[in-house]
C-alpha positions in Angstrom: 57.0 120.6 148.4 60.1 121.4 148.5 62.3 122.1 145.3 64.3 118.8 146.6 61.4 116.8 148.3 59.5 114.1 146.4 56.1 114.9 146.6 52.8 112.6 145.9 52.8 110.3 143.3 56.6 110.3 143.3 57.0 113.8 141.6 60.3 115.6 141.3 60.8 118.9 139.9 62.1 118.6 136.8 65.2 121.0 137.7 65.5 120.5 141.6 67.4 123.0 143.2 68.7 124.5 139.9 69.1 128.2 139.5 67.5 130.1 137.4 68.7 129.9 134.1 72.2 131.9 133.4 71.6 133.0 136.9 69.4 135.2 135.6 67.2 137.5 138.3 65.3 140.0 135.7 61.8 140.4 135.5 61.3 136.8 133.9 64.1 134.3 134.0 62.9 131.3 131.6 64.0 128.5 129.5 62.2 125.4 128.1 63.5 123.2 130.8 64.6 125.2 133.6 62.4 126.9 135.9 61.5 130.6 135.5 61.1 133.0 138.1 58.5 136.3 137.3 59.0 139.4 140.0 55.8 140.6 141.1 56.1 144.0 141.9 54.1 146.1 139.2 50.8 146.2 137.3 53.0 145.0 134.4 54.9 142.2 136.0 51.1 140.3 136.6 50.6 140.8 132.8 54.2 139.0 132.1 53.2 136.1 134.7 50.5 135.8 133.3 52.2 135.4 129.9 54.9 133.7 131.2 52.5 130.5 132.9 50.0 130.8 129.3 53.6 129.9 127.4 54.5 127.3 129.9 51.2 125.3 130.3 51.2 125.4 126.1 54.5 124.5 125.5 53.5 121.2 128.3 50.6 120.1 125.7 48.1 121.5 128.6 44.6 121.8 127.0 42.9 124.8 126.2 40.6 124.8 129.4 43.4 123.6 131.5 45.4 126.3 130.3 43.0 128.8 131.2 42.6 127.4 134.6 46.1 127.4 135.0 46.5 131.3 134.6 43.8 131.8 136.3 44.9 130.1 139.3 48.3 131.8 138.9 46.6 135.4 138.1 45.2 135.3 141.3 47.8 134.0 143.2 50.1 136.6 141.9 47.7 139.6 142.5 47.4 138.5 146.4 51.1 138.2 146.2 51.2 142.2 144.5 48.4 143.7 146.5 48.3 141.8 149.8 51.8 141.0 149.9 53.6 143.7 149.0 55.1 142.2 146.0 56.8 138.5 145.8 57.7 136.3 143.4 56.4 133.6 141.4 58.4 130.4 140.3 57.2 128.7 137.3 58.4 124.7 137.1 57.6 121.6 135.1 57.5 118.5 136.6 57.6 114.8 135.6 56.2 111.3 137.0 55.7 108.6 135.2 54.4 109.3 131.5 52.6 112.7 132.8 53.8 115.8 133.0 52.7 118.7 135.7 53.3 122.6 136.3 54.3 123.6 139.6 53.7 127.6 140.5 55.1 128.9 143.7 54.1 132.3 144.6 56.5 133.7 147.7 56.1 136.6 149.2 57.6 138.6 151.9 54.5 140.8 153.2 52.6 140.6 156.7 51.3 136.6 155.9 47.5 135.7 156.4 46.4 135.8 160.2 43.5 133.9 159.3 44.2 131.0 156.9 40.9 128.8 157.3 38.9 131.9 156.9 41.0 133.2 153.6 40.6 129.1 151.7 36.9 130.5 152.0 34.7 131.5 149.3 33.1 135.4 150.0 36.1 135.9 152.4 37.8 139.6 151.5 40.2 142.1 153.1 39.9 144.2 150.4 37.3 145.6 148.2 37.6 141.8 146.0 34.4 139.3 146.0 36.8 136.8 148.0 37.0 134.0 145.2 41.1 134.0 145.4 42.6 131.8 147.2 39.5 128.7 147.5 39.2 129.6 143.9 43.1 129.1 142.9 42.9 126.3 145.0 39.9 124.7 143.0 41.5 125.4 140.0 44.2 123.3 140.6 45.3 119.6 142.0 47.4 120.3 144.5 47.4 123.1 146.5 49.5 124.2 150.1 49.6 127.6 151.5 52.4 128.2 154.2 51.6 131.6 156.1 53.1 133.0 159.5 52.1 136.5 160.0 54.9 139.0 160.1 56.7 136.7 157.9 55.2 136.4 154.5 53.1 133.5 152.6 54.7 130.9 149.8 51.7 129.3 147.8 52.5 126.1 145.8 49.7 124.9 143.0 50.4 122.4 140.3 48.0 120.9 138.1 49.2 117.8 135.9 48.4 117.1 132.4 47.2 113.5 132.8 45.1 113.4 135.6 
């Protein structure tokens, strides 16, 4: 979905088409409402993603367990980004429908995109020396899950997990 789509259940993000905050573009880009935006580039910038979504899903009311899935899911995501991808980006935004409240990760990235999509959603599938739990895993950990891939162009990942479902 699409920063200014709807998406199911009538969700919005909660900053649609905002910038990030100040217009800031450093390694983490954050406020309490406004979207933040983590570079994934380094070892250390999948430590301050990771950081960055653990403060987001607890500052939401997330529970423990769903807070731990949630940087998990985003851990993973962001480390196919870095390794596979060449480096990206991941987008951290809250959304809002009805009385619940959701996180929306995006993880974009520039590199040579997934050739084989079915076979990468699939549990034991590597191109690397992993144990091919990353993507099917991310995607279990979450609610919603959509992978958009075209080799030679790069793969954006979207994953949000709501706190009242």
């Amino acid at each position: 979905m699409r920063p200014d789509e709807e998406g199911p259940y009538g969700a919005r993000a909660a900053t649609a088409g905002a910038p990030a905050v100040g217009g800031q573009r450093g390694p983490l880009a954050d406020s309490a409402d406004g979207p933040a935006e983590c570079q994934v580039r380094t070892e250390e910038d999948l430590l301050t993603a990771r950081h960055a979504v653990r403060a987001a899903t607890q500052r939401l009311g997330f529970s423990l367990v769903d807070q731990t899935r949630i940087v998990t899911a985003a851990s993973e995501l962001a480390r196919n980004a870095f390794v596979h991808g060449g480096g990206g980006v991941l987008r951290i935004e809250v959304l809002r429908r009805g009385g619940g409240r959701g996180l929306r990760l995006t993880v974009r990235d520039d590199g040579p995109g997934i050739d084989d999509l079915d076979g990468a959603l699939t549990d034991g599938f590597t191109t690397g020396g992993g144990l091919g739990h990353g993507l099917g895993g991310a995607r279990r950990l979450m609610h919603e899950f959509d992978v958009y891939s075209t080799p030679g162009e790069g793969t954006t990942v979207t994953a949000v997990r709501w706190t009242d479902r």
